[in-house]
C-alpha positions in Angstrom: -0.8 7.1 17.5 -0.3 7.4 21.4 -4.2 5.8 21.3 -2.6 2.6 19.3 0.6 2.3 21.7 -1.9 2.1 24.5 -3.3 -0.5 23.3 -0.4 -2.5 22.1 0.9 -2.1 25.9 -2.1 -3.7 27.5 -1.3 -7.2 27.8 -4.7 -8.4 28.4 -6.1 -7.4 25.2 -3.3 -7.8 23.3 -3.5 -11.5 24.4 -7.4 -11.5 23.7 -6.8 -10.2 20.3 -4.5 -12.7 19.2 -6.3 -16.0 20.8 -9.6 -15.3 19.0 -7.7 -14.2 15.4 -5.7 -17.6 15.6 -8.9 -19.5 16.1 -10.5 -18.4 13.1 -7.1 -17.5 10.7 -8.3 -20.8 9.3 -11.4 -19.9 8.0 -10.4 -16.5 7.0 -8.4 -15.5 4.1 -7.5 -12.2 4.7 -6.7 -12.3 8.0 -4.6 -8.7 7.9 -8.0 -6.9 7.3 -9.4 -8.6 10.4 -6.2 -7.4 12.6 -6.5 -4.0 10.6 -10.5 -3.2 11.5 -10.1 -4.6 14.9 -7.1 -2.2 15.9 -9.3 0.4 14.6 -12.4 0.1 16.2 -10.4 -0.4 19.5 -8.6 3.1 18.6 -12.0 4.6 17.8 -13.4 3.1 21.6 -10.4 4.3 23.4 -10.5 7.6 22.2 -13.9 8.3 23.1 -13.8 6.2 26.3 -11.7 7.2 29.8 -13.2 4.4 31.7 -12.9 1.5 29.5 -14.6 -1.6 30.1 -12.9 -4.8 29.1 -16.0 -6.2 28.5 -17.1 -3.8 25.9 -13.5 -4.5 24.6 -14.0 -7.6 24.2 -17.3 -7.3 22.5 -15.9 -5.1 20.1 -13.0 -7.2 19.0 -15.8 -10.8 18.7 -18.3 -8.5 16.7 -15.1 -7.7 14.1 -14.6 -11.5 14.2 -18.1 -12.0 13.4 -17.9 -9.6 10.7 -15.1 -10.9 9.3 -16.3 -14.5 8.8 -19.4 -13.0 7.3 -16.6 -10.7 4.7 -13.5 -13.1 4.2 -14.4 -16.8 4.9 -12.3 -18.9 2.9 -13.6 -19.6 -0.3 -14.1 -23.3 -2.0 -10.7 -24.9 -3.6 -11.5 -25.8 -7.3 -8.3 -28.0 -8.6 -6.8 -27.8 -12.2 -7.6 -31.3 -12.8 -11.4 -30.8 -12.2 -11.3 -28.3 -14.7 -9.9 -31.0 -17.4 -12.0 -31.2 -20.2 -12.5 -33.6 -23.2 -12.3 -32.9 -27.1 -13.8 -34.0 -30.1 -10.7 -37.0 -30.4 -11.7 -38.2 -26.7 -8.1 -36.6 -25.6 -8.9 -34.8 -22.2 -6.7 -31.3 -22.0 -6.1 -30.2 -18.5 -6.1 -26.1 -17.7 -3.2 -24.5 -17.5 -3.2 -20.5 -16.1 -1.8 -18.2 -18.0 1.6 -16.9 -16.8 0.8 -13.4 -15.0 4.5 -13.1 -13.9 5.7 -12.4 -17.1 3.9 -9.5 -18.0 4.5 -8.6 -14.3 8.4 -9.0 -14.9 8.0 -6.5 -18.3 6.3 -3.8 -16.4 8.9 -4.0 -13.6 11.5 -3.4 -16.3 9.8 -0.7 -17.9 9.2 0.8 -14.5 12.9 0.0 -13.6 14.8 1.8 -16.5 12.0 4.8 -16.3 13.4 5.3 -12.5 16.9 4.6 -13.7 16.9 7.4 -16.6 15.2 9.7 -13.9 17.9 8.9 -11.2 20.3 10.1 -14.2 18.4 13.5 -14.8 19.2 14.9 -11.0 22.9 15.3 -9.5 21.9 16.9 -6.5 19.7 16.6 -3.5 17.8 19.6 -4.7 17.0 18.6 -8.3 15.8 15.4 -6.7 13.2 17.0 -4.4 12.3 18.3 -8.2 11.4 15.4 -9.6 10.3 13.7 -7.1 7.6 16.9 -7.1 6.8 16.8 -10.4 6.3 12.9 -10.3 3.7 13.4 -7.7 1.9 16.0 -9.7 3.0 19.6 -8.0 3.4 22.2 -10.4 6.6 24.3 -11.0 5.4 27.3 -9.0 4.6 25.3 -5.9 7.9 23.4 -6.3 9.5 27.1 -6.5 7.7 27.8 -3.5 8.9 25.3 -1.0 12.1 25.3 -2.1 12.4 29.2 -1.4 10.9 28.4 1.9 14.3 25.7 1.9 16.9 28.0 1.6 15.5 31.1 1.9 15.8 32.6 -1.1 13.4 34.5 -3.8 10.5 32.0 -4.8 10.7 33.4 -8.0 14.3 33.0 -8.5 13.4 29.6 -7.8 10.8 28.9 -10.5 13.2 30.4 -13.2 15.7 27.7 -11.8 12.8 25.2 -12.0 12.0 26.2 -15.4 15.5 25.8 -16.5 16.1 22.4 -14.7 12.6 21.2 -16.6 14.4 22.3 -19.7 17.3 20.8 -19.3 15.2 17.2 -18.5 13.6 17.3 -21.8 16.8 18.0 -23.8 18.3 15.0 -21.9 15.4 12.6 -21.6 15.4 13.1 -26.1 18.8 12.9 -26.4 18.6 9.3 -24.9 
């Protein structure tokens, strides 16, 4: 981290960095990845480095260019109308996409009143740090655990509060 902030205070490369990504942010089209693998070689250099040579700094940050032109040069533009094609009554259809943000909007609903009925399961900040636990796959005795380690208390005293709080969920969660 202190390695990035070094870098990000060094006007000179800073300033190299941007004019040579804005000259080619026109023929690239992910232009994030570029900034990305730069920043991270140039972490990697200055790490290893104490005397650091803006010439190999440079070098470094053209050889990602080149890279990236090789990796994320703008593809060719088909348009919809090229793609119109002709029946058997001489009537030309053009294509039309299918509409991805519908489905998009369903799952975000689904997602949205999964979160919401979860949100309604804990009342405090403790059965939170629950769920949020079992959501990211730890099991009850790890969850026990850490929050013995919280407050102190007996870890197993905690998993049978766990275990009852997990019971609880269910009866709730098939009541709605």
């Amino acid at each position: 981290m202190e390695t990035l902030e070094t870098i990000y205070n060094d006007k000179s490369v800073m300033s190299y960095v941007r004019s040579k990504i804005d000259e080619v942010s026109s023929k690239i089209t992910n232009v994030w990845k570029l900034e990305e693998s730069i920043f991270k070689q140039l972490e990697c250099y200055y790490c290893k480095c104490d005397k650091r040579s803006i010439k190999r700094i440079k070098y470094l940050i053209d050889r990602e260019i080149v890279q990236a032109l090789k990796r994320y040069t703008t593809e060719k533009v088909v348009m919809f109308s090229e793609l119109t094609i002709v029946d058997d009554f001489g009537e030309s259809i053009e294509y039309e996409p299918t509409d991805v943000l519908a489905n998009v909007s369903e799952t975000v609903l689904k997602d949205f009143s999964l979160n919401e009925k979860i949100s309604g399961l804990a009342s405090t900040d403790c059965e939170r740090f629950v769920l949020q636990a079992w959501i990211n796959g730890f099991t009850d005795k790890a969850i026990a655990a850490e929050l013995a380690l919280l407050d102190g208390s007996n870890p197993n005293s905690k998993r049978i509060w766990v275990q009852r709080f997990k019971t609880r969920c269910r009866k709730k969660l098939l009541a709605a």
